[in-house]
C-alpha positions as CSV (number, residue, x, y, z in Angstrom):
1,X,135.2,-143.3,36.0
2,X,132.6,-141.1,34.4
3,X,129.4,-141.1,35.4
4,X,126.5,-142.0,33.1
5,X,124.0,-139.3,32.0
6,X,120.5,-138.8,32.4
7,X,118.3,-140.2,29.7
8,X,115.2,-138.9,27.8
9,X,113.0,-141.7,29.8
10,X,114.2,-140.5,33.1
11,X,113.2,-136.5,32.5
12,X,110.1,-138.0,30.8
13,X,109.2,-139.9,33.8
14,X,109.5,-137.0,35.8
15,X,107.7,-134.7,33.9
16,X,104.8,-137.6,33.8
17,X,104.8,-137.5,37.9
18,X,105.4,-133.7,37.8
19,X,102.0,-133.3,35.3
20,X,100.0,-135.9,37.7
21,X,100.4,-134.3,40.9
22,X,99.3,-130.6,39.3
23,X,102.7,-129.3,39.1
24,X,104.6,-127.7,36.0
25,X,107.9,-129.4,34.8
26,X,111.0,-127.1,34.7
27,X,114.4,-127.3,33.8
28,X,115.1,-126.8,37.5
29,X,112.0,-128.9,39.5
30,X,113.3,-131.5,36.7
31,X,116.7,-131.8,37.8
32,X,115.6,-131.5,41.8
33,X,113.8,-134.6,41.3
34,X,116.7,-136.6,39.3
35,X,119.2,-134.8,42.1
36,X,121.8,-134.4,38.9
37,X,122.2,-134.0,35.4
38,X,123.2,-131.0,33.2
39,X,120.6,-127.9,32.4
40,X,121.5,-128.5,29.0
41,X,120.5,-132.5,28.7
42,X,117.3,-132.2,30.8
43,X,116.6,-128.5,28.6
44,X,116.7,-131.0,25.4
45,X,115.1,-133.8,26.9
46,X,112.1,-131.8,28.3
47,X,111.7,-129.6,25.1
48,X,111.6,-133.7,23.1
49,X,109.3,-134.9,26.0
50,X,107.1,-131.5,25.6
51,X,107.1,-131.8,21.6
52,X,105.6,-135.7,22.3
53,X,102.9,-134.7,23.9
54,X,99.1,-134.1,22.8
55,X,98.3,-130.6,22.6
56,X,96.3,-130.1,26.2
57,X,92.3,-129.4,25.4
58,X,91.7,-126.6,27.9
59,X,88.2,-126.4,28.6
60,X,86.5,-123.0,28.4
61,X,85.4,-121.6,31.7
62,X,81.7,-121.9,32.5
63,X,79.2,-119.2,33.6
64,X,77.0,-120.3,36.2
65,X,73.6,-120.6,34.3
66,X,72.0,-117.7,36.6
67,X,75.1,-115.3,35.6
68,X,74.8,-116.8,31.8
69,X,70.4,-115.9,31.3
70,X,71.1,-112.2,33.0
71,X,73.9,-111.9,30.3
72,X,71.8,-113.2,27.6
73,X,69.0,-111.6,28.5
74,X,71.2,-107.6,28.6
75,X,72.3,-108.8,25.2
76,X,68.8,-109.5,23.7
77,X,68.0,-105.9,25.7
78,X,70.5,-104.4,24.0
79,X,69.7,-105.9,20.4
80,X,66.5,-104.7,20.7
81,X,67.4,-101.3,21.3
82,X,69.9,-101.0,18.9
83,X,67.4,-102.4,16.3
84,X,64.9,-99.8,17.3
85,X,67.2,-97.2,17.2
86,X,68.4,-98.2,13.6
87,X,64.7,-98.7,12.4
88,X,64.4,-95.4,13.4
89,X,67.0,-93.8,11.7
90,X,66.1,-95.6,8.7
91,X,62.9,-94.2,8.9
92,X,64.0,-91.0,9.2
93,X,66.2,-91.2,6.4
94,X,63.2,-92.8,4.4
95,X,61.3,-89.8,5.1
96,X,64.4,-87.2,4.4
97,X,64.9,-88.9,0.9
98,X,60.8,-88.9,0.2
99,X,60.9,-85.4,0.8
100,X,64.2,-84.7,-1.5
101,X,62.5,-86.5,-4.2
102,X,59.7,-84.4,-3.8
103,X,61.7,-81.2,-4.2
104,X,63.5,-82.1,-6.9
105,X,60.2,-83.2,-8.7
106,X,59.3,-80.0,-8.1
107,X,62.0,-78.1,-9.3
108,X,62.2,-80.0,-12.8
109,X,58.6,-79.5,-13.2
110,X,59.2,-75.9,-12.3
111,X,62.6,-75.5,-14.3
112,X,60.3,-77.2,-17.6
113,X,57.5,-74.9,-17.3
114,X,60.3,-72.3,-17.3
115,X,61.4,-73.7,-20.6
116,X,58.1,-73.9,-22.0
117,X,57.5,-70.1,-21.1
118,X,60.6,-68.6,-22.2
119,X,60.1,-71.1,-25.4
120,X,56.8,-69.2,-25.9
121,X,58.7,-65.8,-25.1
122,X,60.8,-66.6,-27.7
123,X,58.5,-67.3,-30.1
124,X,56.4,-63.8,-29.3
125,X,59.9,-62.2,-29.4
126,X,60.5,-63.8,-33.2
127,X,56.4,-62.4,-33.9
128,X,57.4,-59.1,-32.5
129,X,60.6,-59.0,-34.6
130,X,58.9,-59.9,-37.7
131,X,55.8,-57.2,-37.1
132,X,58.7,-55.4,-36.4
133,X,60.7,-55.8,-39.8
134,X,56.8,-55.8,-42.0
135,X,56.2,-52.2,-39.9
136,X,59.6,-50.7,-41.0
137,X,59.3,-52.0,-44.5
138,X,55.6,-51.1,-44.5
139,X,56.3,-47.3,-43.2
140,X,59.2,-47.3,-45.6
141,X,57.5,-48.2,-48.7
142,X,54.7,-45.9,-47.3
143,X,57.6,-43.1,-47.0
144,X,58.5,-43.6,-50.7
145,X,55.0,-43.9,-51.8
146,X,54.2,-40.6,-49.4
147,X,57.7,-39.2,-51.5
148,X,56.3,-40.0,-55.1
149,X,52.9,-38.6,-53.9
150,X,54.1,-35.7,-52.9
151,X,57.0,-34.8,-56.3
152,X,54.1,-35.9,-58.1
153,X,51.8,-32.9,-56.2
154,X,55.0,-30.5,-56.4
155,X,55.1,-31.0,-60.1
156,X,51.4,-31.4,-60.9
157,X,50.9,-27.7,-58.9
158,X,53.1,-25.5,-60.7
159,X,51.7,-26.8,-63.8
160,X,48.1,-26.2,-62.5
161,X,49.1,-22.8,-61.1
162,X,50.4,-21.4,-64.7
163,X,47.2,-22.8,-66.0
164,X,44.8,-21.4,-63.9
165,X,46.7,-17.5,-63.7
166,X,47.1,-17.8,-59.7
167,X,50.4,-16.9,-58.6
């Protein structure tokens, strides 16, 4: 005659007993407490009796409350620090970008009064060029005047050497 098998309520019973006295259900401890029964049937009758139960709230661990102020107090230490530190660094990057906006205040204003000079060079450049062009036309009109004056003193001298007998 065959003999009957081992039921989900059995392995859940045992498992129950198992959890109570502080000990972990196995496949194996399972099966040492029912004395028989296949590793396969109590495998699928522990994995249903595992899947039934509530999830198990594990409670965090506690530091004692001596332990717990030093460690608070290193963290606010250490905040504290860090904020210092990063005030600082802000401040010093404050300062770095003060003085680059500075600088480069200066060197527009410097680079526009260099426009404005070589804008009034240019324009004493354009004066000098047209003195320049009036002098040439000036001295050459001069030249031709000079030119006339001087046919006109060729010619008139011949004439007022035959006149006046002188070789």
């Amino acid at each position: 005659m065959a003999r009957p098998g081992i039921t989900y309520e059995q392995v859940a019973s045992i498992a129950d007993q198992m959890i109570g006295n502080g000990e972990k259900p196995t496949i194996q401890t399972v099966r040492d407490a029912l004395g028989t029964g296949s590793l396969n049937t109590i495998h699928r009758h522990l994995t249903a009796w595992r899947s039934a139960q509530p999830p198990v709230e594990r409670q965090a661990a506690r530091l004692p409350d001596e332990l717990a102020a030093t460690l608070a107090q290193e963290i606010e230490r250490q905040v504290t620090a860090a904020r210092a530190e990063a005030e600082a660094s802000a401040d010093e990057l404050r300062n770095q970008v003060a003085v680059l906006v500075a600088e480069r205040d200066e060197a527009r204003n410097e680079a526009s009064q260099a426009f404005k000079e070589m804008e009034r060079l240019r324009a004493d450049l354009d004066r000098e060029r047209t003195a320049a062009e009036i002098a040439r036309a000036t001295a050459a009109e001069i030249k031709a005047w000079l030119t006339t004056v001087m046919d006109q003193r060729d010619e008139a001298r011949p004439r007022s050497s035959a006149g006046s007998g002188a070789p």
